[in-house]
N, CA, C and O atoms as CSV, one atom per row, in Angstrom:
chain,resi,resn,atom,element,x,y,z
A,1,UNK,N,N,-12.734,25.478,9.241
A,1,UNK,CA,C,-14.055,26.088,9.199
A,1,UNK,C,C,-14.247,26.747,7.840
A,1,UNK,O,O,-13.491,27.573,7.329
A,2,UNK,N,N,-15.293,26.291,7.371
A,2,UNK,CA,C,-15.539,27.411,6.441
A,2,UNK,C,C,-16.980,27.657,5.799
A,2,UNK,O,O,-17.717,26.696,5.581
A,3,UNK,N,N,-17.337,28.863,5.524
A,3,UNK,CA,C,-18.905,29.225,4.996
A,3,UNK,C,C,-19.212,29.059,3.569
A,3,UNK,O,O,-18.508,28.454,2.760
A,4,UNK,N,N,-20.175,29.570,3.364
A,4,UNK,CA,C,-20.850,29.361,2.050
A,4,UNK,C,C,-20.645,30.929,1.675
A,4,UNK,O,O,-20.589,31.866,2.470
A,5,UNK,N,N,-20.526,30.982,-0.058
A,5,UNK,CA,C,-20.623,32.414,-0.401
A,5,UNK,C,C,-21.768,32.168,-0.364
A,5,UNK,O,O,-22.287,31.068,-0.556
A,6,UNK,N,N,-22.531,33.655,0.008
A,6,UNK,CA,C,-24.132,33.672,-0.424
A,6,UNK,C,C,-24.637,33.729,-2.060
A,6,UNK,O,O,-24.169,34.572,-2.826
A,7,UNK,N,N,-25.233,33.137,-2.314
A,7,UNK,CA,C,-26.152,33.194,-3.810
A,7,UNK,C,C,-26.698,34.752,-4.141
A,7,UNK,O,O,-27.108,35.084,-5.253
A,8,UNK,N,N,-26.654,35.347,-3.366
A,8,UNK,CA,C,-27.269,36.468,-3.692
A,8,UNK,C,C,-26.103,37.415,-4.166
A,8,UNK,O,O,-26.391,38.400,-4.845
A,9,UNK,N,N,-25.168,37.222,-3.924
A,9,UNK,CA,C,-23.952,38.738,-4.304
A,9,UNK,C,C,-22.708,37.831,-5.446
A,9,UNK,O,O,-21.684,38.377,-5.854
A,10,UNK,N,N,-23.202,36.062,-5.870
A,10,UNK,CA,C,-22.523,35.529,-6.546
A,10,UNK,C,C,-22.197,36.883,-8.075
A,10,UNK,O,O,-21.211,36.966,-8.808
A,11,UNK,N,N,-23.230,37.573,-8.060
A,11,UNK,CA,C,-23.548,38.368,-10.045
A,11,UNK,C,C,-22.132,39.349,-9.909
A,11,UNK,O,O,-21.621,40.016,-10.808
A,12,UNK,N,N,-21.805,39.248,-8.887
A,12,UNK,CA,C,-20.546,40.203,-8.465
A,12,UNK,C,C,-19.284,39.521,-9.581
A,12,UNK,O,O,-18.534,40.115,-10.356
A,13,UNK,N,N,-19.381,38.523,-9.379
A,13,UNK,CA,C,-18.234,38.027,-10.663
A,13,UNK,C,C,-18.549,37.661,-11.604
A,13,UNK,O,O,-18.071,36.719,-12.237
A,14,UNK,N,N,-19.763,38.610,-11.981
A,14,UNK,CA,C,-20.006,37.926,-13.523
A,14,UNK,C,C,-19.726,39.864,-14.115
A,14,UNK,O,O,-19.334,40.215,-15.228
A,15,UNK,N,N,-20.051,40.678,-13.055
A,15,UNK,CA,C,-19.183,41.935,-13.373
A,15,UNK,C,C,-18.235,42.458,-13.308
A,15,UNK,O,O,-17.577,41.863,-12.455
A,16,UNK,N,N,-17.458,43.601,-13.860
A,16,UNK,CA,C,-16.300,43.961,-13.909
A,16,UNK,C,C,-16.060,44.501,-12.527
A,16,UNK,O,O,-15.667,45.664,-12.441
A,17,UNK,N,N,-16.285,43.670,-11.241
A,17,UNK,CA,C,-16.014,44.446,-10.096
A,17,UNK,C,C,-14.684,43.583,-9.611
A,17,UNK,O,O,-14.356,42.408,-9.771
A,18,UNK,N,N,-14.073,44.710,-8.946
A,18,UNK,CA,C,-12.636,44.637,-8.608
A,18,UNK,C,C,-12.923,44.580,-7.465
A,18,UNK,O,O,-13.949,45.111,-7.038
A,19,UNK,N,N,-11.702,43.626,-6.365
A,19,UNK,CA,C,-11.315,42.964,-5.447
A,19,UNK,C,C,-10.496,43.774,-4.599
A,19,UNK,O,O,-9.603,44.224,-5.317
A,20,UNK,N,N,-10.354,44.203,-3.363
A,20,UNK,CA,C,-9.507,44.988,-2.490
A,20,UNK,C,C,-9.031,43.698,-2.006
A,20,UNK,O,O,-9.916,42.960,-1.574
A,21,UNK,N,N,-7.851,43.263,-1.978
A,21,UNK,CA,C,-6.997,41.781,-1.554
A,21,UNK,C,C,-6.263,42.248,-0.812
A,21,UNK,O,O,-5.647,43.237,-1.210
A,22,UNK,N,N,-6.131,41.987,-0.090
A,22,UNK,CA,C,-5.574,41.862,1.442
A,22,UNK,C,C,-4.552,40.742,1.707
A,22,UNK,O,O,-5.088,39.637,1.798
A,23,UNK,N,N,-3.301,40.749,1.845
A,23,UNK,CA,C,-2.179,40.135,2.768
A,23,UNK,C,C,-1.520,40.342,3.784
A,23,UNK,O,O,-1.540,41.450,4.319
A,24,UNK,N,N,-0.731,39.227,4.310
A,24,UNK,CA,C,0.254,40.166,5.245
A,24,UNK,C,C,1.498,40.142,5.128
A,24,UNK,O,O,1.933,39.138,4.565
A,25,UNK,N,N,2.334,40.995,5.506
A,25,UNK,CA,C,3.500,41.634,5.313
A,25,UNK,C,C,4.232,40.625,6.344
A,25,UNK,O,O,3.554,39.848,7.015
A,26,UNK,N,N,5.453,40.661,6.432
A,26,UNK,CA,C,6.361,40.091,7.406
A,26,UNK,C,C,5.924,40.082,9.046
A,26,UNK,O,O,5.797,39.346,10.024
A,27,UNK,N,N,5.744,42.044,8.380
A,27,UNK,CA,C,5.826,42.169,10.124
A,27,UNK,C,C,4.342,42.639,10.754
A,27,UNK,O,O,3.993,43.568,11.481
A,28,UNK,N,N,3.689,41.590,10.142
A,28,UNK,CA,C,2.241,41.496,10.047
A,28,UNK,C,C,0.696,41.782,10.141
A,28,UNK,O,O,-0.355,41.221,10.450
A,29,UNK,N,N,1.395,43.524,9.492
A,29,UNK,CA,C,1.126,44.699,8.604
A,29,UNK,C,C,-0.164,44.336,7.470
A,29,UNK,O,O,-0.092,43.133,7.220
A,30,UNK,N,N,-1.120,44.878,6.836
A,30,UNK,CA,C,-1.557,44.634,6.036
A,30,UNK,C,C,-1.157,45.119,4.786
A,30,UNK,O,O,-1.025,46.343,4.829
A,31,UNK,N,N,-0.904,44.619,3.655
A,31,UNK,CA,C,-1.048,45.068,2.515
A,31,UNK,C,C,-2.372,44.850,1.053
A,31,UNK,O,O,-2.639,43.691,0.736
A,32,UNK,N,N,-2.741,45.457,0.661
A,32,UNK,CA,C,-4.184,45.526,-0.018
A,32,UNK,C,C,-3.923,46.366,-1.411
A,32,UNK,O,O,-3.745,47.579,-1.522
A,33,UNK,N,N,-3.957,45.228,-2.571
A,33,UNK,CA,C,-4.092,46.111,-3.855
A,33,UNK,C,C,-5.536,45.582,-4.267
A,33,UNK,O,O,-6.256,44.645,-3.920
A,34,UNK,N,N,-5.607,46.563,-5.112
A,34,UNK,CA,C,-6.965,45.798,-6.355
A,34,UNK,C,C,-6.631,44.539,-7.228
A,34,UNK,O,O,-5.440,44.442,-7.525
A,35,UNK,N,N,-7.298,43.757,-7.599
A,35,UNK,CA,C,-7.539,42.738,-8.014
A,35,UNK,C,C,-8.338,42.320,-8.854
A,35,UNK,O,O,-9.401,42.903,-8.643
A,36,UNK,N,N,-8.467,41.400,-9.982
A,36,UNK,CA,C,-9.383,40.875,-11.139
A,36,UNK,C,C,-9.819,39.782,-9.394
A,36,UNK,O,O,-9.218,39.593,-8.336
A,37,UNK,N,N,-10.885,39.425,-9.855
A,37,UNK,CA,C,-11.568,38.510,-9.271
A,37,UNK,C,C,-12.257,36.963,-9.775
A,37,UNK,O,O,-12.305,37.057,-11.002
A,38,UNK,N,N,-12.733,35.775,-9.425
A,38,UNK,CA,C,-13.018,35.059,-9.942
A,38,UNK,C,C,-13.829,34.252,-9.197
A,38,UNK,O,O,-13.710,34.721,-8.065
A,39,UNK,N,N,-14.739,33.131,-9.123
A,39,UNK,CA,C,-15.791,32.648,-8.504
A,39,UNK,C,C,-15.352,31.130,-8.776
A,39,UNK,O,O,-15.701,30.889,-9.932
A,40,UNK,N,N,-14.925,30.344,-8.385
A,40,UNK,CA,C,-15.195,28.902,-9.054
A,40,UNK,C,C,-14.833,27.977,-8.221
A,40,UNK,O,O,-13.713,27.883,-7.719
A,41,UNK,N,N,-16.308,26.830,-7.928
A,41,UNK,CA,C,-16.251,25.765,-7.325
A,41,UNK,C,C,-16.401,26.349,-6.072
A,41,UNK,O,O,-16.166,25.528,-5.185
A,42,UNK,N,N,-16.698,27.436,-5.663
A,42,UNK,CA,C,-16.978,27.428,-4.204
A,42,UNK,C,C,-15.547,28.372,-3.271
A,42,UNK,O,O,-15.118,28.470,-2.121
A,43,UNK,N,N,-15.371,28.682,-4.075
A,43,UNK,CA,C,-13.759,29.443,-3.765
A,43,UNK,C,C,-13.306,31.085,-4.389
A,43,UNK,O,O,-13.825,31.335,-5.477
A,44,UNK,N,N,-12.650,31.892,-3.965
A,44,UNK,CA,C,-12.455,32.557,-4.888
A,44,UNK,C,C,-10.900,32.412,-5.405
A,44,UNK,O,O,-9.954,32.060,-4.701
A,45,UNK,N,N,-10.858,32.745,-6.714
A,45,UNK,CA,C,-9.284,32.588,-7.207
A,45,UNK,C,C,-8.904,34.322,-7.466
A,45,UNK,O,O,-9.715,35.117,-7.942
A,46,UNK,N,N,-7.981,34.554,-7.183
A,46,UNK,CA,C,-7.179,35.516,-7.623
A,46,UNK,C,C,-5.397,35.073,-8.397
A,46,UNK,O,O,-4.520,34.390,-7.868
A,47,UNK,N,N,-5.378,35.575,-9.395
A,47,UNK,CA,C,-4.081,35.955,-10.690
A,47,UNK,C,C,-2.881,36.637,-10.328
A,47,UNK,O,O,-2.893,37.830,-10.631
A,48,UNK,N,N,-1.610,36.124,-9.636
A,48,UNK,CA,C,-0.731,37.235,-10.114
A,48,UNK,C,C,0.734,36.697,-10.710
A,48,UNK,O,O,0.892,35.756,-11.488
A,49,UNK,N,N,1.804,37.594,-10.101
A,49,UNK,CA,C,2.893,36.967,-11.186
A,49,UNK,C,C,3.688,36.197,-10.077
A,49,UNK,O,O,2.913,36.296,-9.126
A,50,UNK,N,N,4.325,35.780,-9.815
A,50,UNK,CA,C,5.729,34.765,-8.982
A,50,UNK,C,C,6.421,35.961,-9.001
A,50,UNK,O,O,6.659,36.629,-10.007
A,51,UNK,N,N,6.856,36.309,-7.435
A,51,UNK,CA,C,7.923,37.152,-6.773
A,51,UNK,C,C,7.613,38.690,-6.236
A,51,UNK,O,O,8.254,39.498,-5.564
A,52,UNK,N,N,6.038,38.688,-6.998
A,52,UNK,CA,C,5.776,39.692,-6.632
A,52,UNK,C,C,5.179,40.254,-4.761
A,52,UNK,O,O,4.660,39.269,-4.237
A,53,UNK,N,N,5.167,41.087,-4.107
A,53,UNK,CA,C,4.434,40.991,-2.895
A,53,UNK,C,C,3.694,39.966,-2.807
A,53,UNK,O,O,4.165,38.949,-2.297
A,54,UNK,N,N,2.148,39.992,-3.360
A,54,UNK,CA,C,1.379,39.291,-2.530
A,54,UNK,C,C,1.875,37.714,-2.826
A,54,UNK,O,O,1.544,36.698,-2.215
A,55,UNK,N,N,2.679,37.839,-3.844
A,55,UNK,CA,C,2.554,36.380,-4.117
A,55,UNK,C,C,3.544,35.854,-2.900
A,55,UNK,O,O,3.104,34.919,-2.231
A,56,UNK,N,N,4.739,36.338,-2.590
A,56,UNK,CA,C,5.766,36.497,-1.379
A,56,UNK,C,C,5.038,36.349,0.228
A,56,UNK,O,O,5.048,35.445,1.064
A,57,UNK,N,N,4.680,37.141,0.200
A,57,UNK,CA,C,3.476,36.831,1.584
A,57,UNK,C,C,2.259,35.995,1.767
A,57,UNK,O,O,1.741,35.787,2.864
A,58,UNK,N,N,1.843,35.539,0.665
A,58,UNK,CA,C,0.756,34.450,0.540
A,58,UNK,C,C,1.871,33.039,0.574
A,58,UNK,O,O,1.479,32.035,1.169
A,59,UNK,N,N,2.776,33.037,0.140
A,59,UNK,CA,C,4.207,32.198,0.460
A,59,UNK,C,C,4.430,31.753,1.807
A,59,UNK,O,O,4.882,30.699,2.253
A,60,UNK,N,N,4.033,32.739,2.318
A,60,UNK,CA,C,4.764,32.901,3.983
A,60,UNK,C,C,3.423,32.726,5.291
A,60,UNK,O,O,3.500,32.280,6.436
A,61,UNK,N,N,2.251,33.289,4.521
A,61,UNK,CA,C,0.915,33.465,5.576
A,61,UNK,C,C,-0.047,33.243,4.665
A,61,UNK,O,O,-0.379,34.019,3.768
A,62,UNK,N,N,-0.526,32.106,4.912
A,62,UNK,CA,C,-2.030,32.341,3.782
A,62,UNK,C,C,-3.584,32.995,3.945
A,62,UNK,O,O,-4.544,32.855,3.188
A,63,UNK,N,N,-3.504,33.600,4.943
A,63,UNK,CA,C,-4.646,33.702,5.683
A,63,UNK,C,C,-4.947,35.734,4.339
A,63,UNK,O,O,-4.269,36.761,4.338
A,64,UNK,N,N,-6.088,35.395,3.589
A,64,UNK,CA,C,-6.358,37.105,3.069
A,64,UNK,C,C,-8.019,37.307,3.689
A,64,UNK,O,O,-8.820,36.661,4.364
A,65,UNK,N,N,-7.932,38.829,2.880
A,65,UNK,CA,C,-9.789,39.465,2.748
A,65,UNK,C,C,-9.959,39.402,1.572
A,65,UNK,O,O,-9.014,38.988,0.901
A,66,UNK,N,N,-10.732,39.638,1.155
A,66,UNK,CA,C,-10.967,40.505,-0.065
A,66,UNK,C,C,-12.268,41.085,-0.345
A,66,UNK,O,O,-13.353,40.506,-0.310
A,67,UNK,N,N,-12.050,42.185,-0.600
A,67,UNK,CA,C,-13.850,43.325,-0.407
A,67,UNK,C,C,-13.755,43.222,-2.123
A,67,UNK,O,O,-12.902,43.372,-2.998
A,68,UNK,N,N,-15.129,42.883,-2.015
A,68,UNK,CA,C,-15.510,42.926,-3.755
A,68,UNK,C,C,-16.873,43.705,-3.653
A,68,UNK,O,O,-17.926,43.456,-3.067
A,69,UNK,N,N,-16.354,44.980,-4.627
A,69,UNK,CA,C,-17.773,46.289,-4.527
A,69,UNK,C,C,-18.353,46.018,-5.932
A,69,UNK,O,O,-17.705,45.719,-6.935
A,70,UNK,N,N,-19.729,46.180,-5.824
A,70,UNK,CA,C,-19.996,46.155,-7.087
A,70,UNK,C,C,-20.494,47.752,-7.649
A,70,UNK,O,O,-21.172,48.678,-7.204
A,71,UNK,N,N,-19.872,47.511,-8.648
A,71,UNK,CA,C,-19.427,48.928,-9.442
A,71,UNK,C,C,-20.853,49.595,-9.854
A,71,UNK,O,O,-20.849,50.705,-10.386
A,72,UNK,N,N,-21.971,48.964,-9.624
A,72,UNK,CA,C,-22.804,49.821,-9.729
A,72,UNK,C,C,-23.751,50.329,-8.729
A,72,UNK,O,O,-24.751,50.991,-9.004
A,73,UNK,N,N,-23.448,50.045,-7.770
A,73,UNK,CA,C,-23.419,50.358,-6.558
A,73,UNK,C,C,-22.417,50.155,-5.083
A,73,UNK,O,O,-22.416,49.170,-4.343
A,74,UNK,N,N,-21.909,50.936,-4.997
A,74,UNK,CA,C,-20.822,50.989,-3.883
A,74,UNK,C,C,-21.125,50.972,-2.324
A,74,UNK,O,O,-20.317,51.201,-1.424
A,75,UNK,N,N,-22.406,50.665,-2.210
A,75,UNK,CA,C,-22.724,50.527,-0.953
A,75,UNK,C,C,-23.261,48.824,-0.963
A,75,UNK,O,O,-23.931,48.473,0.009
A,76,UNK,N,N,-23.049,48.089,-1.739
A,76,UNK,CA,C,-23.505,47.244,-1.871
A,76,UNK,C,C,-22.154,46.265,-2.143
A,76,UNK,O,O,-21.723,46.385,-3.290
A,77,UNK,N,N,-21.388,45.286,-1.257
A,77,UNK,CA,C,-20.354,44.800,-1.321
A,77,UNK,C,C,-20.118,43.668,-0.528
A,77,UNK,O,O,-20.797,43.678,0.499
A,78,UNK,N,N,-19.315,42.605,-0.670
A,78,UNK,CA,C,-19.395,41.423,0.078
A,78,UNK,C,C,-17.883,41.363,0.577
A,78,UNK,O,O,-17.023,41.611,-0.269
A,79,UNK,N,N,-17.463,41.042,1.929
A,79,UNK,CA,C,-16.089,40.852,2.514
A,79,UNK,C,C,-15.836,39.376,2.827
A,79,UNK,O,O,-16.284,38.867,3.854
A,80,UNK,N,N,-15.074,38.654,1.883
A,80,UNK,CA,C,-14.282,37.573,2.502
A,80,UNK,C,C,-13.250,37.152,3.179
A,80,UNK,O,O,-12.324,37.575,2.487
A,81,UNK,N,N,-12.866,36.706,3.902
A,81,UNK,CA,C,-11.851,36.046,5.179
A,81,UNK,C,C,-11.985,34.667,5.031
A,81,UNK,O,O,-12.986,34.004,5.304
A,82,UNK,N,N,-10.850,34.244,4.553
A,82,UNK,CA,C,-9.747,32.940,4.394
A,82,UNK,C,C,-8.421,33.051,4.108
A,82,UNK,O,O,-7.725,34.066,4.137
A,83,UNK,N,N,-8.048,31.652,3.758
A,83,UNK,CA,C,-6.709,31.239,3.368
A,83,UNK,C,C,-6.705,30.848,1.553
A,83,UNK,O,O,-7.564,30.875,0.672
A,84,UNK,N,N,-5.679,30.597,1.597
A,84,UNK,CA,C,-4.906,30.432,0.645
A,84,UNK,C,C,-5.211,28.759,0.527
A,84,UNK,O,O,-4.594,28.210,1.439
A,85,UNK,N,N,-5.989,27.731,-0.328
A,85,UNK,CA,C,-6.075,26.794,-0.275
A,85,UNK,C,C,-4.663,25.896,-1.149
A,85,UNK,O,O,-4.056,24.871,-0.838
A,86,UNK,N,N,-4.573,26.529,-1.948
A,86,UNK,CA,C,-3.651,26.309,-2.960
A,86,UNK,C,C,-3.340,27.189,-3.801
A,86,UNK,O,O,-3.910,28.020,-4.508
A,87,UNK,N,N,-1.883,26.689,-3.490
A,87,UNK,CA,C,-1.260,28.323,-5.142
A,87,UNK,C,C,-0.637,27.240,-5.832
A,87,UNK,O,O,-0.264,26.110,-5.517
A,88,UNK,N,N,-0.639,27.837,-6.729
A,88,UNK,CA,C,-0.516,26.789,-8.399
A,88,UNK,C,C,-0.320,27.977,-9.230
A,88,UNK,O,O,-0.750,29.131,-9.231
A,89,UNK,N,N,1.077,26.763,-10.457
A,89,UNK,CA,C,0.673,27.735,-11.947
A,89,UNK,C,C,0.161,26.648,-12.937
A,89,UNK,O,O,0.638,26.668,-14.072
A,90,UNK,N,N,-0.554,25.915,-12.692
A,90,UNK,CA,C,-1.272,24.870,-13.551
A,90,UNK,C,C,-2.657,26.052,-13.802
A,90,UNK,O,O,-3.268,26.648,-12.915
A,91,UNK,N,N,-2.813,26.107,-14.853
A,91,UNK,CA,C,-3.948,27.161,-15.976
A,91,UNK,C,C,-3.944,28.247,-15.533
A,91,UNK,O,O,-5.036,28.816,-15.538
A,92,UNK,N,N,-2.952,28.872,-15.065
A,92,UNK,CA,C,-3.218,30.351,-14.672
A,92,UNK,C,C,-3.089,31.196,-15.519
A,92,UNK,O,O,-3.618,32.299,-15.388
A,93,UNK,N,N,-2.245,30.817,-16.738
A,93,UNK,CA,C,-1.985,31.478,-17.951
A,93,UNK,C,C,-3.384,31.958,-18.508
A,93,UNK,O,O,-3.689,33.100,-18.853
A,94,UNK,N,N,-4.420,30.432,-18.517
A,94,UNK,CA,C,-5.494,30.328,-19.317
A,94,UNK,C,C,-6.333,31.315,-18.023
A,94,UNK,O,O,-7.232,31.997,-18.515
A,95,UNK,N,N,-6.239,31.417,-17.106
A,95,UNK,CA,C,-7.265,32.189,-16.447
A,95,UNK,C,C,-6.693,33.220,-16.243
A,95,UNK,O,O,-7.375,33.806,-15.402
A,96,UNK,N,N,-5.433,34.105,-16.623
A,96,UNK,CA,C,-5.617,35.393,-16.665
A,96,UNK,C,C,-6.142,35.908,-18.322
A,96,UNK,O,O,-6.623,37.024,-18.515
A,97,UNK,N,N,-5.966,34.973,-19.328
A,97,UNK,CA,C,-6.204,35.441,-20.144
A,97,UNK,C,C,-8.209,35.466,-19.940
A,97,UNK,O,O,-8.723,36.554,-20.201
A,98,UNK,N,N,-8.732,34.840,-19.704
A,98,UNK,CA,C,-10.321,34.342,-18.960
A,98,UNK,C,C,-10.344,35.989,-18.390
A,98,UNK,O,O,-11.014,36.836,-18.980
A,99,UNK,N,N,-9.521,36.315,-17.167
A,99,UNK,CA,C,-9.790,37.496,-17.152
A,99,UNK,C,C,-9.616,38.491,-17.725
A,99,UNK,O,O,-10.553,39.257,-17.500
A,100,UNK,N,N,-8.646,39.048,-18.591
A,100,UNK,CA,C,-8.344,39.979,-19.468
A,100,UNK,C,C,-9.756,40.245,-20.142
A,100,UNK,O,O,-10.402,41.287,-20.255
A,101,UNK,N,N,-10.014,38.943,-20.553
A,101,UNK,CA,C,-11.811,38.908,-21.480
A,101,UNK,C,C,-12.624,39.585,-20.826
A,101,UNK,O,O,-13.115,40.547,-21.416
A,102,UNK,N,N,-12.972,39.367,-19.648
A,102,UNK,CA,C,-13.957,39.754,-18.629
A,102,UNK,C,C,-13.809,41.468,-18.409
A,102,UNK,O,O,-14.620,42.297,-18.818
A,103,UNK,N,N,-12.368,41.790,-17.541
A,103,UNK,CA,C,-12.021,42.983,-17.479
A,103,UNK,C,C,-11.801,44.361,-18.771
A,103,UNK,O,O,-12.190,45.524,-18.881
A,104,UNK,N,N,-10.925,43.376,-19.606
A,104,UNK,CA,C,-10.591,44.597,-20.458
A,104,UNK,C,C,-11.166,44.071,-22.084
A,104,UNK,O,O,-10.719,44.509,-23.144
A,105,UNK,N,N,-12.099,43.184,-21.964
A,105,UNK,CA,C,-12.869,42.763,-23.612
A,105,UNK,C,C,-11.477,42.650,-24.707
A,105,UNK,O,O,-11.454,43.345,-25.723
A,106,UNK,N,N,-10.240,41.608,-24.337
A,106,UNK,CA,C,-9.154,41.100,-24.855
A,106,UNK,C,C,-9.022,39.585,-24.323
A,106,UNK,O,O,-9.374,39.048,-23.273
A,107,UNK,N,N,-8.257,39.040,-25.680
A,107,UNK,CA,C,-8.476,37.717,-25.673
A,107,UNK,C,C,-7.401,37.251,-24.754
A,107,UNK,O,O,-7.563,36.322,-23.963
A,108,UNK,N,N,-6.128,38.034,-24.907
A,108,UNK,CA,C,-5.077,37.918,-24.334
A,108,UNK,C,C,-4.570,38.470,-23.284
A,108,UNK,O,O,-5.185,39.533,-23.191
A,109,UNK,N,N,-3.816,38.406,-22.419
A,109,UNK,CA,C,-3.657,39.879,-21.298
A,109,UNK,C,C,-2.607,40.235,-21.697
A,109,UNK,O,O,-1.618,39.556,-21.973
A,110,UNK,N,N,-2.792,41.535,-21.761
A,110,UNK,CA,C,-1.809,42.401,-22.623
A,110,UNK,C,C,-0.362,42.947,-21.640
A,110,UNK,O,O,0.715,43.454,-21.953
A,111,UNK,N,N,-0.926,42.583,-20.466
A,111,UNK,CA,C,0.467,43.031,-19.508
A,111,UNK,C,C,1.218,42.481,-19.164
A,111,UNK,O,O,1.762,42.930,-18.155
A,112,UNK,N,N,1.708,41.295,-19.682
A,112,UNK,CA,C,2.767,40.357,-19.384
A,112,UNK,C,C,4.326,40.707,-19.436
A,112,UNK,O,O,4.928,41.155,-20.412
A,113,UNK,N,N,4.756,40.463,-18.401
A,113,UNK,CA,C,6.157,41.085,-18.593
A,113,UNK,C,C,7.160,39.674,-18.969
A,113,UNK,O,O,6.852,38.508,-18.724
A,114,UNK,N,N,8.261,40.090,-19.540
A,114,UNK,CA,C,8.820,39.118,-19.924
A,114,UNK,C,C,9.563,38.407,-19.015
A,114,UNK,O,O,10.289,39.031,-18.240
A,115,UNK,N,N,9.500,37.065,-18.970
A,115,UNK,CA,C,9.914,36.168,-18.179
A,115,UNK,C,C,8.925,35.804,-17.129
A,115,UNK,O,O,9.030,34.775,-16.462
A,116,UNK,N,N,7.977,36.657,-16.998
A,116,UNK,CA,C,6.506,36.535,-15.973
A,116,UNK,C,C,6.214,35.248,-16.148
A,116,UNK,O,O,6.190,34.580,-17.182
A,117,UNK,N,N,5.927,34.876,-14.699
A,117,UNK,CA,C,5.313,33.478,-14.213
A,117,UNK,C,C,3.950,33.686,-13.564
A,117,UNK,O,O,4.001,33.970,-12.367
A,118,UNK,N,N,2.672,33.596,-14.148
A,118,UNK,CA,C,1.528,33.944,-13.730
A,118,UNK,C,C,1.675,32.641,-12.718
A,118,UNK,O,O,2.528,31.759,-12.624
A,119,UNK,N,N,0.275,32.969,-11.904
A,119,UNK,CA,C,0.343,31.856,-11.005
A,119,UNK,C,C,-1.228,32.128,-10.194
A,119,UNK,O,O,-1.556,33.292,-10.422
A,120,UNK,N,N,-2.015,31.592,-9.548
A,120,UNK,CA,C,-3.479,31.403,-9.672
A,120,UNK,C,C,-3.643,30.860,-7.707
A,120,UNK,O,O,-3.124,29.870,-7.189
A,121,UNK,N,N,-4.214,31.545,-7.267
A,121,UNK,CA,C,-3.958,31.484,-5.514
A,121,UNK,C,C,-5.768,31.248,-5.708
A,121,UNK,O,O,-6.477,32.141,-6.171
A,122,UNK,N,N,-6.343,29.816,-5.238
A,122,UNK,CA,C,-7.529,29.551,-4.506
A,122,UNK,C,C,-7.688,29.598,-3.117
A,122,UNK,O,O,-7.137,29.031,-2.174
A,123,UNK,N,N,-8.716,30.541,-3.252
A,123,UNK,CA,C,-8.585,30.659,-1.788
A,123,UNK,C,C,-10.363,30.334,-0.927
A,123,UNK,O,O,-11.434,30.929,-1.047
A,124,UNK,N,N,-10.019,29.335,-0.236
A,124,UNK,CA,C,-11.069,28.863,0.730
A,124,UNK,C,C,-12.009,29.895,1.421
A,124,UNK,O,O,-11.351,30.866,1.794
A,125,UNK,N,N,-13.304,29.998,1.706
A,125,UNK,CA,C,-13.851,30.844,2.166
A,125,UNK,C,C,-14.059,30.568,4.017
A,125,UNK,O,O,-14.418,29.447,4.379
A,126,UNK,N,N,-13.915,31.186,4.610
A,126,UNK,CA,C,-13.789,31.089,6.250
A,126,UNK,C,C,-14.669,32.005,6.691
A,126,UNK,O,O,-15.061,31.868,7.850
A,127,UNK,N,N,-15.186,33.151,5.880
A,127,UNK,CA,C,-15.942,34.085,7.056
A,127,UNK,C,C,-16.680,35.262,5.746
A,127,UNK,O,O,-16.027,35.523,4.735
A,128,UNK,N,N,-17.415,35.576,5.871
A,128,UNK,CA,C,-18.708,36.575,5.051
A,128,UNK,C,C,-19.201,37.555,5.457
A,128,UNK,O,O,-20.115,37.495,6.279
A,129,UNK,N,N,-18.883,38.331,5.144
A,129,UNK,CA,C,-19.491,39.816,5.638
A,129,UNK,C,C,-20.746,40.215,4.386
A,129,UNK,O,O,-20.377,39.631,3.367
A,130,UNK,N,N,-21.536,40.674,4.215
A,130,UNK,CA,C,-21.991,41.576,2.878
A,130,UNK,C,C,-23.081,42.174,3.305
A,130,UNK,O,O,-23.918,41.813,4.132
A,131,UNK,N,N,-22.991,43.113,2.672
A,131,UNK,CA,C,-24.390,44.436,2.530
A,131,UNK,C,C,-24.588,45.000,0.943
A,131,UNK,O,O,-23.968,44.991,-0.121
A,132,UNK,N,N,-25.917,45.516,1.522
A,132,UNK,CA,C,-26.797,46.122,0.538
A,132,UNK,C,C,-27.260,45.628,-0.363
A,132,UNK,O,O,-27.991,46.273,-1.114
């Protein structure tokens, strides 16, 4: 199953609004950090490194949320519910640096730790919440 993002709250990723991402834990617990966000093809993608939590539990359960507020108004926000369509590190390099641009106006992302394996989780849309 899956829905359509609405056209109307798409401007959300063309701003610096951050992602509340949602996984689950083993013992199937939620865990939720902030997140760069991304829009493409009908999906949303989220960035992180190999070994870290979410990447470990998106490993194990693919099913996330993710609340994306827009920063200039906080009552005004869209909630997604899906899976994990595919995790890949094919261009994830090139799309965290894509985000670094977006987020922090750098060409490069400056937080790379050494030996870091970025890696790029598309995730299918299944369910839509949004207001305001």
């Amino acid at each position: 199953m899956s829905a359509t993002f609405p056209d109307q709250y798409r401007d959300l990723f063309q701003k610096k609004a951050f992602g509340a991402f949602t996984t689950l834990m083993p013992d199937g617990g939620p865990q939720t950090t902030p997140v760069w966000v991304d829009y493409q093809d009908g999906e949303i993608w989220v960035n992180s490194a190999v070994g870290r939590r979410k990447d470990r539990n998106l490993r194990r359960d693919p099913r996330v949320a993710i609340a994306v507020i827009d920063p200039e108004n906080p009552y005004r926000y869209v909630e997604v519910r899906g899976r994990v369509r595919e995790i890949t590190q094919d261009g994830a390099d090139a799309h965290i640096d894509k985000m670094a641009k977006k987020y922090l106006g750098q060409d490069k992302y400056p937080y790379r730790q050494p030996g870091e394996q970025r890696v790029l989780y598309k995730i299918s849309i299944e369910k839509v919440h949004a207001m305001g």
